[in-house]
N, C-alpha and C positions, 0 to 999 in steps of 0.2 A: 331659675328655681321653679317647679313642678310643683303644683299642687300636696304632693307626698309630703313637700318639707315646709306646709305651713304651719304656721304657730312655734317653728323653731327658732331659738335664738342663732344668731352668728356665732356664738363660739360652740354650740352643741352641732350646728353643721359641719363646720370646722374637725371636731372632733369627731365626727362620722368618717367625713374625709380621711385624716393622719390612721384612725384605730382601726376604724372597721373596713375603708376601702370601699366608702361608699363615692360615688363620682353620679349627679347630677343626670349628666349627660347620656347614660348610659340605664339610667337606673329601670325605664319599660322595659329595656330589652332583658335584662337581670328580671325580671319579675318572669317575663314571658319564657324565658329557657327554663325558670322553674317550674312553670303551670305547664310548661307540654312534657315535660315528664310524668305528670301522673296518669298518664295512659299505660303506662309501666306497670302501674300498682292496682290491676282492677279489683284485687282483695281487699282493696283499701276504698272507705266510700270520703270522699272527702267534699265534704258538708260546705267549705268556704272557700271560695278560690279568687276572691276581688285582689288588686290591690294593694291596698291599704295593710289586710294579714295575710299576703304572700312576705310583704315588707318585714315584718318584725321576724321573721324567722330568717329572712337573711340578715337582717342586722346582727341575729341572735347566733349566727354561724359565719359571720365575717366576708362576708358575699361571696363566701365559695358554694357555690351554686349545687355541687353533689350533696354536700352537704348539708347544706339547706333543704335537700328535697327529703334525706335522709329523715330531719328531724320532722317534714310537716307532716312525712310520713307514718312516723312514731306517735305525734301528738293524737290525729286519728286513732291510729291501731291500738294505743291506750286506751282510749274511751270506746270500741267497739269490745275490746278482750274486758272491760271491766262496764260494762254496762249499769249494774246497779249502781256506780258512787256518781252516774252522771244523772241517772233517774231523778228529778226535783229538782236541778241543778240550780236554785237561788237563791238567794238572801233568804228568804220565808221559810223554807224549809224547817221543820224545826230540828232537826241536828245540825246543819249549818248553826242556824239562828244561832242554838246555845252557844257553842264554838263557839263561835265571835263573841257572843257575849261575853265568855270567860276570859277573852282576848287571845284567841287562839284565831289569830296573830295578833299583835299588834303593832300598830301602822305609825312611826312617828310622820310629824306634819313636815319637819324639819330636815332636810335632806342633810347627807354627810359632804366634807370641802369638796368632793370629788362631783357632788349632782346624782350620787345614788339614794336611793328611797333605803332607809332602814326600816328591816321588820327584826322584830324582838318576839320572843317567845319566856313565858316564864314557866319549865317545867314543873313545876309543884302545883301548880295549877288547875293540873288535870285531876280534874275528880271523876273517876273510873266508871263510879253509879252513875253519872250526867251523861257526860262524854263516851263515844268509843272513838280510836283513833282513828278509825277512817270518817268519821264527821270531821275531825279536827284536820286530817289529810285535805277533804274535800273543803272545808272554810278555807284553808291555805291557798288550795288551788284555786277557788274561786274570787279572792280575793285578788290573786297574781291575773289572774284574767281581766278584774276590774282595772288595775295599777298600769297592764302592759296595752290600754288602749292612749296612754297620752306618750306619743313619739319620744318626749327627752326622755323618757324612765329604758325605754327599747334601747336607747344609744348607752346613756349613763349605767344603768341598770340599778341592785340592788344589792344589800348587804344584808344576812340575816344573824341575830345577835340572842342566842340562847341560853337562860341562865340558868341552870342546873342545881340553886341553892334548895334545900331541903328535901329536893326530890328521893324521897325515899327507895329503897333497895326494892320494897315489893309492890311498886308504882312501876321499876326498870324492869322488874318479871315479867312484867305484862307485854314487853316488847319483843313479839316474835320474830323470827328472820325474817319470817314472808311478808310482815307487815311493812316491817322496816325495808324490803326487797321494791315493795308498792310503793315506798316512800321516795326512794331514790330511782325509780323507772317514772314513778311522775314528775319528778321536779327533776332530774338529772337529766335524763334521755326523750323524756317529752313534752319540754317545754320551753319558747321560745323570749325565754329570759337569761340574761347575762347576771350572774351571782360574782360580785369579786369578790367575797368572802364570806365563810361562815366563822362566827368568834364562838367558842362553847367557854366561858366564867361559870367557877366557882363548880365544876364541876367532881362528881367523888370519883373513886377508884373505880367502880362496878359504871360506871359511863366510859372514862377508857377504854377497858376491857370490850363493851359493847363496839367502840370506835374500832378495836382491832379485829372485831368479826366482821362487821360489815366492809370495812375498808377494800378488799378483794373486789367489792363490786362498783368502787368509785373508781371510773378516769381519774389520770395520772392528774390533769386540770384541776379536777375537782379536789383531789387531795391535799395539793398546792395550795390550795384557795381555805382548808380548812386549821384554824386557829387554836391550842388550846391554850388558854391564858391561867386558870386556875382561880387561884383568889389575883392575880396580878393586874390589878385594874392599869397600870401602866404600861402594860403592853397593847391592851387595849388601845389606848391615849396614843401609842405609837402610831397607828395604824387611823382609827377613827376621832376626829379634834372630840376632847371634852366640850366642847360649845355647841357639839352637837348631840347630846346625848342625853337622857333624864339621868336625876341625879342618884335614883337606883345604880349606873355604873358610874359614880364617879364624877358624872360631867354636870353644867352648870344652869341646863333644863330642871322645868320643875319635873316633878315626882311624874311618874308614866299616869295616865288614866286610862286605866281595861276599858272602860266602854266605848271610846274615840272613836277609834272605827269602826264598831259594831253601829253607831251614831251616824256616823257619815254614811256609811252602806245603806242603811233602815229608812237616814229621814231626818228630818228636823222635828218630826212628832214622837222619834223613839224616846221609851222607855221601859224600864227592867218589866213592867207588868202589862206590858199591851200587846197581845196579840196580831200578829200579820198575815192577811191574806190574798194583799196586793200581788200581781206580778209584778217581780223585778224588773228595770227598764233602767237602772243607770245612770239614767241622765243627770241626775242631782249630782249625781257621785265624781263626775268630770268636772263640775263647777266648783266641787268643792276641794280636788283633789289638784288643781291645777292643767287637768287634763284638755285642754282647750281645742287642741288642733286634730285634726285628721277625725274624720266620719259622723256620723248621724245618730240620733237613736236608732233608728232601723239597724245600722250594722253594731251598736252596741250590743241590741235582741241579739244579733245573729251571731256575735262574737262568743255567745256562750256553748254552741253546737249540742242543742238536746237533744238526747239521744232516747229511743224508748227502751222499755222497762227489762229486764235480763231474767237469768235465770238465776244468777250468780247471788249468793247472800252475803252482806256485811260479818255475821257470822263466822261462816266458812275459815276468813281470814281472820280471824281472832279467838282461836281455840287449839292454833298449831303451838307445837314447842318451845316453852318460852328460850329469851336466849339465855337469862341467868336465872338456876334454881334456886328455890326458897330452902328446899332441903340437901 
């Protein structure tokens, strides 16, 4: 065993092994066919090339190695083409900051039977005056950057679980193609986490209908992987055990708390009224997150790849064509 697979359990090795085609033996040279490929891509500046996150993108593409270069490729060329949502890139921020606060996302502590980390999202949540969705875009991602430095979560992955109750009609105006376009080019195509499913509950008609424009730009995978249950907390149940789940869906957790992981990210000193202007560094957040194994604080700093300031405005993307009209 290598260094790469410390703080793994045996059965999460195991299961690297059978899922992903991960084999021990071989696993520098799999690192190293990926790193000398990015001489290929000198339009591509790539910020991180250790190791450690060459690792989680072949975990994250089944060590097929094209493919793997494919996406470290993409993860880059994302944050170079959208440079403003990486400007600040940290918990402090305060458009992150609120995000989280409102729980955009929220992080249970409690994994599902399988060892995936469940994130839960409560649309109605989004208060429009607070939030714009590329904060809450960029809390998600920065969150998944926090999540995807403890090895089991890379192999296991994640499950994201969206509730759609209340969320009004002219709340879903507000979600334009391109937004929604950015949504799925970040999380879908540039980033080196395995999602086995998304569950959309209790969702209305006019979120369907959103599901059927966007859909064209989801892989076949991704569409597989995506759930719509309705009010049907039992299909849910099918798929994720009730014992793992607040009893917001059904299951035998207490009631969800928004601030949990805005908590765990901040500090043991957060709260709703105190200002931050620490740099973020992480380190608390591995300890409390389970994330034990693989790297330093130094490569946590560095896991975040800041990028400087764009031209590009938050803006821009959120004044395009909604996808459903109010008139």
């Amino acid at each position: 065993m290598t260094h790469l697979h410390a703080g793994l359990s045996s059965e999460t090795t195991e299961k690297a092994r059978l899922e992903l085609n991960e084999n021990p033996d071989t696993l520098h040279q799999d690192i190293q066919q990926v790193r000398d490929m990015i001489v290929t891509r000198p339009d591509v500046g790539f910020l991180r090339t250790d190791d450690d996150f060459i690792l989680r993108f072949l975990r994250a593409r089944k060590f097929n190695q094209t493919e793997t270069f494919r996406l470290l490729a993409q993860y880059f060329q994302f944050r170079q083409q959208n440079l403003d949502m990486f400007q600040s890139f940290k918990v402090d921020d305060s458009g992150i900051k609120r995000a989280l606060m409102d729980g955009f996302p929220g992080v249970l502590e409690t994994p599902d039977q399988h060892g995936r980390k469940i994130l839960i999202l409560f649309a109605s949540n989004w208060d429009q005056s607070r939030n714009s969705f590329i904060d809450i875009l960029r809390a998600i991602l920065l969150s998944l950057e926090v999540l995807i430095e403890n090895p089991e979560l890379q192999i296991n992955g994640f499950v994201l679980i969206i509730d759609w109750s209340n969320f009004s009609f002219k709340q879903a105006s507000k979600l334009t193609p391109n937004i929604l376009k950015l949504a799925i080019e970040g999380l879908q195509d540039s980033f080196p986490a395995r999602f086995g499913g998304i569950h959309f509950v209790n969702q209305p008609w006019y979120i369907h209908a959103m599901y059927t424009i966007i859909k064209p730009f989801l892989k076949d995978k991704t569409r597989k992987r995506i759930f719509l249950h309705g009010n049907n907390l039992n299909s849910l149940h099918q798929l994720i055990q009730p014992e793992c789940l607040p009893s917001e869906f059904g299951g035998s957790m207490p009631p969800y708390d928004m601030g949990i992981w805005a908590r765990t990210l901040l500090g043991p000193d957060y709260n709703d009224e105190t200002e931050y202007t620490l740099t973020y560094d992480a380190l608390h957040v591995r300890e409390n997150c389970g994330g034990g194994g693989g790297g330093d604080k130094e490569m946590m700093k560095r896991s975040q790849s800041a990028v400087e300031p764009g031209t590009l405005r938050q803006n821009d993307r959120e004044t395009n064509t909604p996808l459903l009209a109010l008139d």
